[in-house]
DRENTI-32179 format. One record per residue (C-alpha): x, y, z. Coordinates in steps of 0.2 Angstrom, whole numbers, padded with zeros to 4 digits, always signed. Layout:
# DRENTI-32179
XYZ...
***
This chain:
# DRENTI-32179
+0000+0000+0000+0008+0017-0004+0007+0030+0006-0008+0039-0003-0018+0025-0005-0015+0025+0014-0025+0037+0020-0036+0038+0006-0043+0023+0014-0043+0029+0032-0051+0044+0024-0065+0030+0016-0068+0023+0034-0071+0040+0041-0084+0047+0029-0094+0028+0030-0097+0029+0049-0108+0039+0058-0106+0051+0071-0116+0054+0089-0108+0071+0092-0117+0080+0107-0131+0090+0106-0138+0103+0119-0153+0100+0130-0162+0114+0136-0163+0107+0156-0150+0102+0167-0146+0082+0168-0140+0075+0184-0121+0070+0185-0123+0052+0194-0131+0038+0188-0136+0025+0205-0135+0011+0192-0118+0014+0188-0112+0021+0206-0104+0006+0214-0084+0006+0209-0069-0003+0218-0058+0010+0209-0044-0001+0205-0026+0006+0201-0023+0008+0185-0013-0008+0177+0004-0002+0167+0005-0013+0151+0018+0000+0143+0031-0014+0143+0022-0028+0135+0031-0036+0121+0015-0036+0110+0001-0024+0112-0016-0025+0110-0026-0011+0109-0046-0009+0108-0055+0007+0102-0070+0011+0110-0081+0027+0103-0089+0034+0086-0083+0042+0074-0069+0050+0080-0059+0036+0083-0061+0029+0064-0044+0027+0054-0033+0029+0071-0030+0011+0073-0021+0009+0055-0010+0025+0060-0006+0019+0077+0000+0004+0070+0012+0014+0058+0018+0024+0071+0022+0008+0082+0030-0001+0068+0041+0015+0065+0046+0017+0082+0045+0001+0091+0048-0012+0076+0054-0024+0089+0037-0025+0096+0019-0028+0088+0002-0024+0090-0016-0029+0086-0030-0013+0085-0046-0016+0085-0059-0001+0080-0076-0005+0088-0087+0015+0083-0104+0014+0088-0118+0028+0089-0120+0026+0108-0114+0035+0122-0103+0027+0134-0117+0026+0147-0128+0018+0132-0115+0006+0128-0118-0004+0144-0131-0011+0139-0131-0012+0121-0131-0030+0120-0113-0031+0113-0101-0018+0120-0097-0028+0136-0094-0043+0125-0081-0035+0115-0072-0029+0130-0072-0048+0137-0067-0058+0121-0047-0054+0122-0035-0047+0134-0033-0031+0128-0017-0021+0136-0025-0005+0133-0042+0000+0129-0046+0018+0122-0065+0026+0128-0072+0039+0118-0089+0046+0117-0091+0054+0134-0108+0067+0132-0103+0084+0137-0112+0100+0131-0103+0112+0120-0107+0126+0127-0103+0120+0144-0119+0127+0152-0125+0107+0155-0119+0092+0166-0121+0076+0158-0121+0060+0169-0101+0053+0170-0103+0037+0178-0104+0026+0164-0088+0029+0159-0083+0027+0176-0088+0010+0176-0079+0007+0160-0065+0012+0167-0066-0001+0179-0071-0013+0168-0056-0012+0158-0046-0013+0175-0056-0028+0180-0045-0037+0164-0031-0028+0167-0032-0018+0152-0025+0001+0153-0040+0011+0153-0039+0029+0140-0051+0040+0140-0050+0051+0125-0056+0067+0126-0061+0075+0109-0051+0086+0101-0060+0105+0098-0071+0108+0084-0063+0122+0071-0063+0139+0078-0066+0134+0094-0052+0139+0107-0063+0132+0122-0070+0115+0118-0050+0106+0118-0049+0111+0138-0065+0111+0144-0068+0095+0139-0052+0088+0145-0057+0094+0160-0071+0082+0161-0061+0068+0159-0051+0074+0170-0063+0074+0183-0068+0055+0178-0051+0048+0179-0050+0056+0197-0064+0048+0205-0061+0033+0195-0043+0029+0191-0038+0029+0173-0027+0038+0162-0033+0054+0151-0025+0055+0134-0024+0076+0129-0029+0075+0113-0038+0091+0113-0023+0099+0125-0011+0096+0109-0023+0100+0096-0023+0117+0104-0005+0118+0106-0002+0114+0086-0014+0126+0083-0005+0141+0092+0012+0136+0087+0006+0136+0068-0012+0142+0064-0010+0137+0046-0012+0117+0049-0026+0110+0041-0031+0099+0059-0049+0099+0054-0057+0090+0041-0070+0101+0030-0085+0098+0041-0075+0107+0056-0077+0091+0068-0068+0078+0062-0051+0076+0058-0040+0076+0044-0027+0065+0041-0015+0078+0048-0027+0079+0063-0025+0062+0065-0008+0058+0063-0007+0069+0080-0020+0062+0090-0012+0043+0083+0004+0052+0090-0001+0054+0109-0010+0037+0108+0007+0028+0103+0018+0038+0118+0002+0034+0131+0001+0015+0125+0021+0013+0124+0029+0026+0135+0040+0029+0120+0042+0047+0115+0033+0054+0102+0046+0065+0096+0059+0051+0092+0049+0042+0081+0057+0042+0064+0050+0049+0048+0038+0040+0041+0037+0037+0023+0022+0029+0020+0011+0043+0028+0010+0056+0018+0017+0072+0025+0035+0079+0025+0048+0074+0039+0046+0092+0046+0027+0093+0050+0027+0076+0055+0042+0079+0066+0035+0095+0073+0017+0084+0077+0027+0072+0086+0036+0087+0098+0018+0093+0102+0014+0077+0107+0027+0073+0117+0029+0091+0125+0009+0091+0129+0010+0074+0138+0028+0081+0150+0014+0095+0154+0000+0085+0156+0003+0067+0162-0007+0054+0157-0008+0040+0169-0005+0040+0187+0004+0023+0191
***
């Protein structure tokens, strides 16, 4: 596969799957959920030095064509190691998910080292509350098969200097009350966007990404599944972008994750 054909077909996958991006209610929801209270809030299990990774993706369609660059990324970095990704997008919340009939299934059919959550609801005004105690229990689901649980905070929509931190914020606050690591997708999304405003980051809907966009959310994935820096990763020729802005996504990355630490052993 040549490097256009690359991520024409990431670019495919991304436009066939639908999206549950979050709407605005006009009432106020309540931020706990009594079915989904009860946690043991495990620590967080450290799978960074596993010989071979496997990695499940849990969200919509935000997480489409990741798994393909990941693997790029850890092949290019780590070829001593391997890894299996697995994209499961869905039109459910995370709090809908537990009960769809399937997600829970997924989750149990292999032993995944790391499992990535997104799809958390928030509003994007920030005026509502939405319920976070689904995710919560997924986090400890993932723990229960110790799994590294990520939560995956969306990256901003175009134009919107708020959204990247205010929702990092929220997953923040989920990861405190039950342990899990917070990648900070939309942290470094904002930081490549100040350091140069001319990257295309965005798709043309202004929500998704593009496959620049990617590549730097697939960059803070691979340093928070490895541990492995970002910004050592050598050029990588099938992806289709000069060693230059690739190298300068990867510092972002790297640079973003020293400010804002992921995981807390």
């Amino acid at each position: 596969m040549n490097k256009h054909q690359f991520f024409l077909s990431i670019t495919t996958l991304a436009l066939l799957s639908s999206c549950s991006d979050t709407t605005e209610k006009t009432k106020e929801v309540p931020v706990t959920n009594p079915e989904f209270s009860n946690s043991q809030n495990l620590s967080i299990p450290s799978n960074t030095d596993k010989q071979e990774y496997k990695v499940l993706l849990f969200g919509n369609s935000h997480i489409v064509g990741l798994a393909p660059i990941i693997k790029e990324i850890v092949k290019a970095g780590l070829p001593e190691k391997s890894i299996l990704l697995s994209e499961n997008s869905s039109q459910y919340y995370l709090d809908e998910r537990l009960s769809d009939g399937s997600s829970l299934d997924i989750l149990q059919s292999e032993a995944w080292t790391h499992v990535i959550f997104q799809a958390q609801k928030y509003s994007q005004s920030g005026q509502v509350s939405y319920p976070i105690d689904g995710a919560k229990k997924w986090l400890q689901h993932a723990k229960e098969q110790r799994a590294t649980p990520i939560l995956f905070p969306e990256h901003p929509q175009r134009g919107n200097s708020n959204e990247g931190k205010m929702v990092h914020n929220i997953h923040v606050e989920i990861a405190q009350q039950e342990s899990g690591c917070v990648a900070p997708i939309g942290l470094a999304w904002d930081k490549a966007l100040l350091l140069k405003p001319e990257l295309k980051l965005h798709s043309s809907d202004g929500n998704h990404a593009s496959d620049i966009g990617r590549l730097l959310s697939a960059l803070v994935f691979y340093q928070v599944i490895t541990g492995a820096s970002a910004d050592l990763v050598p050029w990588i020729e099938t992806i289709d972008l000069v060693a230059e802005t690739q190298d300068f996504l990867g510092q972002v990355a790297s640079q973003v994750i020293a400010e804002y630490p992921p995981c807390e052993y």
